[in-house]
N, C-alpha and C positions, 0 to 999 in steps of 0.2 A: 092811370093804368090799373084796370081790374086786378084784382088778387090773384086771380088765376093765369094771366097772363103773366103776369110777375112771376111767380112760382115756375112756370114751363122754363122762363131764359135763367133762372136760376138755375135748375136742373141742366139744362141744357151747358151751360157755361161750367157746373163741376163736369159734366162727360167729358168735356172736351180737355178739362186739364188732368183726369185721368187718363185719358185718349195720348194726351202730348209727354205722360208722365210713363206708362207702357212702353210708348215707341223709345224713348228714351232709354230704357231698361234693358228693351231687345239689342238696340246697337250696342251696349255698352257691352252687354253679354257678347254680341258678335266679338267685338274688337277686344273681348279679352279670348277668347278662342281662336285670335289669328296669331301668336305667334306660336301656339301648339300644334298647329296646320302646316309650318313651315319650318320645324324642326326647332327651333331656338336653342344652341347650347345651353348645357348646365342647368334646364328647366326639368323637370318631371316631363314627361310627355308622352303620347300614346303610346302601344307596344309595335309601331313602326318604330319607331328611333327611337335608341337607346343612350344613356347617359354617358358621357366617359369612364365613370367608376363602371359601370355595366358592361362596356366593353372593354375594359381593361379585365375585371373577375374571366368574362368570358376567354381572354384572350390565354390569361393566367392556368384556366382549366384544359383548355388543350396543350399549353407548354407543357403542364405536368404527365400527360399521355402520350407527349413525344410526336404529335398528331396534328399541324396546322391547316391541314389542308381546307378545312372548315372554317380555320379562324380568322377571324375581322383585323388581318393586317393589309396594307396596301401593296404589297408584294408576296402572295403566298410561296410563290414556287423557291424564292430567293431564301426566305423562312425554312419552310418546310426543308431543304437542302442542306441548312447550316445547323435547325437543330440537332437533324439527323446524324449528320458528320460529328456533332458533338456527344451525344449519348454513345454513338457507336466507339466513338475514341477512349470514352471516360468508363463507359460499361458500368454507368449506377446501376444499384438493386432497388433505389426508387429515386422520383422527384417529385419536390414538392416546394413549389411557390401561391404566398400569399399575398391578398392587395397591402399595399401601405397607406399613404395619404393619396388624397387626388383637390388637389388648388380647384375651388369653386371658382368657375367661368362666367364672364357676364355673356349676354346675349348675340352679339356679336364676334366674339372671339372664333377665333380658326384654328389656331395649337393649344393643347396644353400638356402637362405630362402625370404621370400615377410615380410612387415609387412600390417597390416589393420585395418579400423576404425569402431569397430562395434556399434550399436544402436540397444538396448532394450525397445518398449515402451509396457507400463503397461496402465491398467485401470488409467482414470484421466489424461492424459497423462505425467504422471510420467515415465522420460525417463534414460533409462542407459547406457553410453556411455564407451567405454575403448579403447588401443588400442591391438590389436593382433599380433598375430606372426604364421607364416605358415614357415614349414620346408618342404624343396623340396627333392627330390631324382631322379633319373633316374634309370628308373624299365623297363630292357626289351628294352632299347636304347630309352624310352618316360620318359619325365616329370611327375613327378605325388605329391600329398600331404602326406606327411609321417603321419599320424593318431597315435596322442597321445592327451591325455587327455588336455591339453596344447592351443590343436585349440580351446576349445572352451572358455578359459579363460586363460590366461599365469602364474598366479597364480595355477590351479586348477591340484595338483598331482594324483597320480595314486593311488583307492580305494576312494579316494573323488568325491562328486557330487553337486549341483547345489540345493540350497534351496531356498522359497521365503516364506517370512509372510510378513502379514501386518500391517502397521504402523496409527495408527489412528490417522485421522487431530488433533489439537488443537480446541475447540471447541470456538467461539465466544461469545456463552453465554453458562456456565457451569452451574448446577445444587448444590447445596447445598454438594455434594460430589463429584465433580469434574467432573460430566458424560454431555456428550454432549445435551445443549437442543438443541441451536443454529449452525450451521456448523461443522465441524467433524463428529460424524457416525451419529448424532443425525437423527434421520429416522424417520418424522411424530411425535416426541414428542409435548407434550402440543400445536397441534392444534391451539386451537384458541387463544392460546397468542400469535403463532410463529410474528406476525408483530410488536406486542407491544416490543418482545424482541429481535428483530432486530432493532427496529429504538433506543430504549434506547443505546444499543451498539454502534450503528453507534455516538451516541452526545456522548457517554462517553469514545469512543476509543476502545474499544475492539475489539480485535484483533487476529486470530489466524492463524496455516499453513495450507498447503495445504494436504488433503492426497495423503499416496506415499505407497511403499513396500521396502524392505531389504531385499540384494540377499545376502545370505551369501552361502561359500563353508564347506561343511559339511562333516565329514568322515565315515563311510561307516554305521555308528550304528543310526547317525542322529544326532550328538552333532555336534554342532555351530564346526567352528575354525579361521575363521573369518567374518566378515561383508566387501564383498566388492561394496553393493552398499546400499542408502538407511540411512545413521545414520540421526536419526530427531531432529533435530535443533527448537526449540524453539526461535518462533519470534517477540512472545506475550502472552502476558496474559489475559485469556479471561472473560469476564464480572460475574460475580457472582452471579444467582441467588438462591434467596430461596426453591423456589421449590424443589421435590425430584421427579428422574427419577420413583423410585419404586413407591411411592404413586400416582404418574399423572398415572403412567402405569395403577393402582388397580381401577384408579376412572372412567381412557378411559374404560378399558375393562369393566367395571358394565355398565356405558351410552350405549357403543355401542351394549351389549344384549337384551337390554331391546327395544321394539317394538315402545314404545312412544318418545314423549321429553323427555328426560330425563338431568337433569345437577346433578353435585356435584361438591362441595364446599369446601374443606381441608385447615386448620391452625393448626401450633403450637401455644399452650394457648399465647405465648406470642407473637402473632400477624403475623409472617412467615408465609404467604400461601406455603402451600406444593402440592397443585393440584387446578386446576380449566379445568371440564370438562362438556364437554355435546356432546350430540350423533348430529349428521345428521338434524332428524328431529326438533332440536331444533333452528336449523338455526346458522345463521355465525356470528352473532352479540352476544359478550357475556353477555348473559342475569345473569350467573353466576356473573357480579360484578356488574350489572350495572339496569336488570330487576328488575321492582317490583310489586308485588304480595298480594295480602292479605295471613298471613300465617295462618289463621284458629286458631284452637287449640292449635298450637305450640306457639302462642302469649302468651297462659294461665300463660305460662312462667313470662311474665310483669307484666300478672294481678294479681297471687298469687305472686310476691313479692310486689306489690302496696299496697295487702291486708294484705301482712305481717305485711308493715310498717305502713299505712294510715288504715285499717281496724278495729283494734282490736282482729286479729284472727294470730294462729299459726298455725304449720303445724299436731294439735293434736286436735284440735278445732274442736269439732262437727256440722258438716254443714249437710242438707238438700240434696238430689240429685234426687229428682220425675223423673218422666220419659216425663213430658212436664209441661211447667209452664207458663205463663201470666205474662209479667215484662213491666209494663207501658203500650204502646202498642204494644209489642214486644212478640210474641207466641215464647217461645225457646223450642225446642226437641233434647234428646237425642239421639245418632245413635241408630235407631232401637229400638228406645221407652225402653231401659232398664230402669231398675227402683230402685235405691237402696236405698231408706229410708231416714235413717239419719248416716252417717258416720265420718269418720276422713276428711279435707281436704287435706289430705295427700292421702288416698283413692280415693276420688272424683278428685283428680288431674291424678291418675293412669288411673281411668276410662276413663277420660276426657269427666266430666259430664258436658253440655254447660248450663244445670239449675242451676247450682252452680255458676259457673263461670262468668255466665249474673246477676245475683242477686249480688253476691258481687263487679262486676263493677257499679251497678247502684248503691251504695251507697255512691260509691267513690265522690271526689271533680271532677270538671267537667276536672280538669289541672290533676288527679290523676294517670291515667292512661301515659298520657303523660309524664309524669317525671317519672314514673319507666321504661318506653322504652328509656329516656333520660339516665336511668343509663346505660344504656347497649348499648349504643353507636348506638343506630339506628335513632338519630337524629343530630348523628357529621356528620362532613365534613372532607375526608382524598383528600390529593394527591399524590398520588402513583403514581409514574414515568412512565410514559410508558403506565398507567391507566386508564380508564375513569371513575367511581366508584359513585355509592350510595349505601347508606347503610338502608336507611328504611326513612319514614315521617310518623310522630305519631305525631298526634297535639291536643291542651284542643278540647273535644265535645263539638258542640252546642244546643243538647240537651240531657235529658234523654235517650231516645230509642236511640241514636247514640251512647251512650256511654256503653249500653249493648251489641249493636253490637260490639263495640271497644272490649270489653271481652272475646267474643270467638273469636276474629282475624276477624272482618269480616266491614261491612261500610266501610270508611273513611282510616283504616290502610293500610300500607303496608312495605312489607320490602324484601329486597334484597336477592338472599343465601346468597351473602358475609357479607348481615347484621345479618342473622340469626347465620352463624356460629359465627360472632362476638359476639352474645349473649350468645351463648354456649360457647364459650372459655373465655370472662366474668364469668360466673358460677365456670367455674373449676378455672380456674386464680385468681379471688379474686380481683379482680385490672382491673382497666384500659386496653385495649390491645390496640395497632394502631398494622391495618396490613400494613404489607411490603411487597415488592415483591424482592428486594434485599439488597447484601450483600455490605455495604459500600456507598448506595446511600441513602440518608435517605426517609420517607414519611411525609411529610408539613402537619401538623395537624390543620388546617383551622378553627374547631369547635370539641374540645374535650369533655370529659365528667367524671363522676366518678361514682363507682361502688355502689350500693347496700352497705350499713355495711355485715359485717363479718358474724354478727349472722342472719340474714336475709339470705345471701347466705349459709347458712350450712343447714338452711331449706329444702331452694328450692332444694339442691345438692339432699340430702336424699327423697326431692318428685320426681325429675326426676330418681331415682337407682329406686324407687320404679315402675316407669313407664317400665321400661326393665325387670324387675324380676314378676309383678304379674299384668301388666295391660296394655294397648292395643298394646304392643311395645315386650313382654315377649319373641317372636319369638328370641328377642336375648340374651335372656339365656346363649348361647351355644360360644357366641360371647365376652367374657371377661365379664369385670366391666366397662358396657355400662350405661350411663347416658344419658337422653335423653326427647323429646316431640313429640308425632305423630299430626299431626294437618293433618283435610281436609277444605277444602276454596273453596266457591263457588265463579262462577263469570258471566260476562255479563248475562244473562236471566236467573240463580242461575238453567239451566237445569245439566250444568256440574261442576266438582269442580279439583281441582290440589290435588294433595296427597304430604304433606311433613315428613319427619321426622329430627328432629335437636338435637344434642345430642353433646358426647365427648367421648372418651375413653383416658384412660392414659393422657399423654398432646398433643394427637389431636384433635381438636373439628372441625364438619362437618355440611353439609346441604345438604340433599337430596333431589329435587323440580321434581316433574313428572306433566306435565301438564296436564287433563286432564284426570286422572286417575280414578278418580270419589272414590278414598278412599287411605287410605294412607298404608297400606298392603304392596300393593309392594315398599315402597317406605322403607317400613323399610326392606322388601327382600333383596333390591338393596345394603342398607346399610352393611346389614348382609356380601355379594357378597365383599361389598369394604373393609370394616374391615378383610376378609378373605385374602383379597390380599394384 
């Protein structure tokens, strides 16, 4: 064979086993691009179908929009229906789920599942966290979320649903029956103590949680069947006061109807303040423990037990009651000139005749008056925790005429509500009172005092029932077995005057102070208003 010939089948013979070595390459190439053609789980594969982690993130991103109608489950409407039931139940302020793990799948596989970490946050940022489970299928040669009750809590079966109530914080300062003044739901209670009874808290430890909610899964009627978020832990114990949420409530809502100043003033006879309130216009400074006032009439209180003891008269004792008289050099008038003769002073105390009243202070010792406002603790000294506090200044007159003013509440005197209700709760009590403001913290009694004898106060008790049943206070008839004194009090240029009424019922004793009322009418209204509540 020539060289040349030799040479061509040479050639010829390498073509052909590159020829057989190409076609080789193509098919091989083919048949690794056919199971990308046909979806094959758990491969990479074109942007027609997606991986299970793929559609599980996807599915993940619309749970958190609350939004499935989009998403690559095999039942949307069934989805979509239960999410919705459940955000709408639970009222997150956000969600948020992330993928977990997702089990690599071989090629023929049909289920597999993702897990995921979801986040529920609530008002307060009270947060719920769990982790989840997604079960996969392939639907139709795609990936998708198989929808059972399960996605949206792995506990949560089929005919059960998705519940939330709420859990109220621990309060920091608690109220006499346990009700929030201070943190917990406590919302605007007692106003104008709220700093007094924060910072006592803050020295004395008190302590409480945070509020949160409780998701429980519930079956189909709405009875519990378990708690799976939410159980409240007690962190602390929170401070004790004596107050009462109902009574501050009775005495806010009287204050804040009323147009003027207005405050009141609540104790249990044995010293407990139960409310300490005043509206808006009375300003931000509690004039409730701490202002002082001349109390007009409602002083008459001191001066008929002064007269009890130091006078020579009882409460059956026929006194005098003109309708204007001349007492030293002091013109005293009746409101509106009434005029009643001669009566009981148990009468003329109902009335609350200032002729009577001026006359038997002026005969008194000049210290007379003084020491019966001394029995009633309007010249002690308290320190009440968290307090700043007076309670009244009644001191011997330097003369005559100042000590007829001293009679009807008026010169020189003055006295606090917190000192007045102290006077009223003296009355019903019998005894002594020091007010408190809590439970377990005492009050440091600086300058104490002692009451009135017995028979002396059973008197006065029966002159003030009579002031509620037939004399200028009677408006509260309607209002129990109210014991009480209205007094008005004039002040700077005597053009204007404050209206009080101070009294007790049962073993609460109060004080109602409207400034600038120019009569004391509404003040026994408001009274009426609060005892109602």
């Amino acid at each position: 064979m020539n060289p040349a010939r030799k040479r061509g089948i040479l050639i010829g013979a390498a073509l052909a086993v590159v020829a057989i070595v190409v076609a080789a390459v193509v098919l091989l190439a083919k048949e690794d691009e056919a199971p990308a053609a046909t979806g094959g789980p758990g491969e990479s594969g074109t942007s027609a179908q997606e991986s299970p982690a793929q559609v599980a993130t996807r599915f993940l991103k619309q749970f958190d929009t609350g939004d499935l109608a989009a998403a690559p489950v095999d039942d949307p409407a069934a989805a979509g229906a239960a999410l919705a039931a459940a955000r709408g139940a639970l009222n997150p302020t956000a969600v948020t789920a992330t993928l977990g793990e997702v089990p690599t799948t071989a090629g023929e596989a049909t289920t597999t599942s993702a897990t995921f970490h979801a986040s529920w946050t609530f008002a307060a940022n009270s947060v719920w966290k769990y982790e989840g489970k997604l079960d996969l299928v392939r639907n139709a040669g795609k990936w998708v979320v198989h929808w059972a009750p399960s996605v949206l809590h792995p506990k949560l079966e089929a005919g059960q649903h998705l519940s939330v109530a709420p859990v109220s914080a621990q309060p920091v300062v608690a109220d006499r029956d346990g009700k929030a003044l201070v943190g917990g739901d406590a919302a605007g209670v007692a106003p104008i103590l709220q700093g007094a009874l924060s910072k006592v808290a803050s020295e004395q430890g008190g302590t409480g949680t945070p509020a949160t909610v409780t998701v429980s899964r519930v079956d189909a009627s709405g009875k519990p069947v378990e708690t799976l978020f939410g159980q409240a832990e007690e962190t602390g114990k929170p401070l004790v006061s004596t107050l009462s949420v109902a009574s501050q409530s009775a005495a806010q809502k009287a204050v804040d109807g009323y147009q003027g100043s207005a405050i009141i003033l609540a104790m249990k006879t044995n010293g407990e303040l139960l409310a300490v309130a005043q509206n808006s216009t009375a300003g931000t400074q509690p004039k409730a423990l701490s202002g002082l006032y001349a109390p007009g009439s409602a002083f008459k209180i001191a001066t008929a037990t002064a007269a009890l003891q130091q006078g020579g008269v009882t409460a059956d004792s026929q006194v005098a009651c003109p309708g204007s008289e001349q007492i030293g050099t002091r013109t005293l008038k009746n409101e509106n000139g009434f005029d009643l003769g001669t009566v009981s002073l148990k009468t003329a105390f109902a009335a609350s005749c200032n002729t009577t009243f001026g006359r038997l202070a002026g005969a008194l010792p000049k210290d007379g008056l003084a020491k019966a406002a001394t029995q009633f603790g309007l010249n002690a000294d308290f320190e009440i925790p968290g307090l700043a506090t007076e309670t009244g200044k009644v001191e011997p007159s330097s003369s005559g005429d100042e000590q007829v003013e001293a009679g009807i509440g008026q010169g020189k005197v003055q006295v606090s509500p917190l000192g007045a209700a102290l006077m009223a709760a003296t009355v019903a009590a019998g005894k002594p009172v020091v007010p408190k403001l809590w439970q377990g913290v005492e009050t440091t009694v600086n300058t104490g005092y002692r009451a009135p004898p017995a028979g002396v106060l059973g008197q006065v008790r029966a002159m003030m029932r009579e002031v509620c049943t037939t004399g200028t206070a009677k408006a509260l008839k309607s209002s129990g077995a109210v014991f009480g004194k209205t007094g008005t009090a004039q002040f700077g240029s005597g053009a204007d005057a404050n209206g009080w009424f101070v009294g007790y019922r049962g073993d609460v004793a109060f004080a109602v102070l409207l400034e600038g009322s120019n009569d004391s009418k509404p003040a026994v209204q408001l009274a009426a208003k609060f005892l109602a509540g």
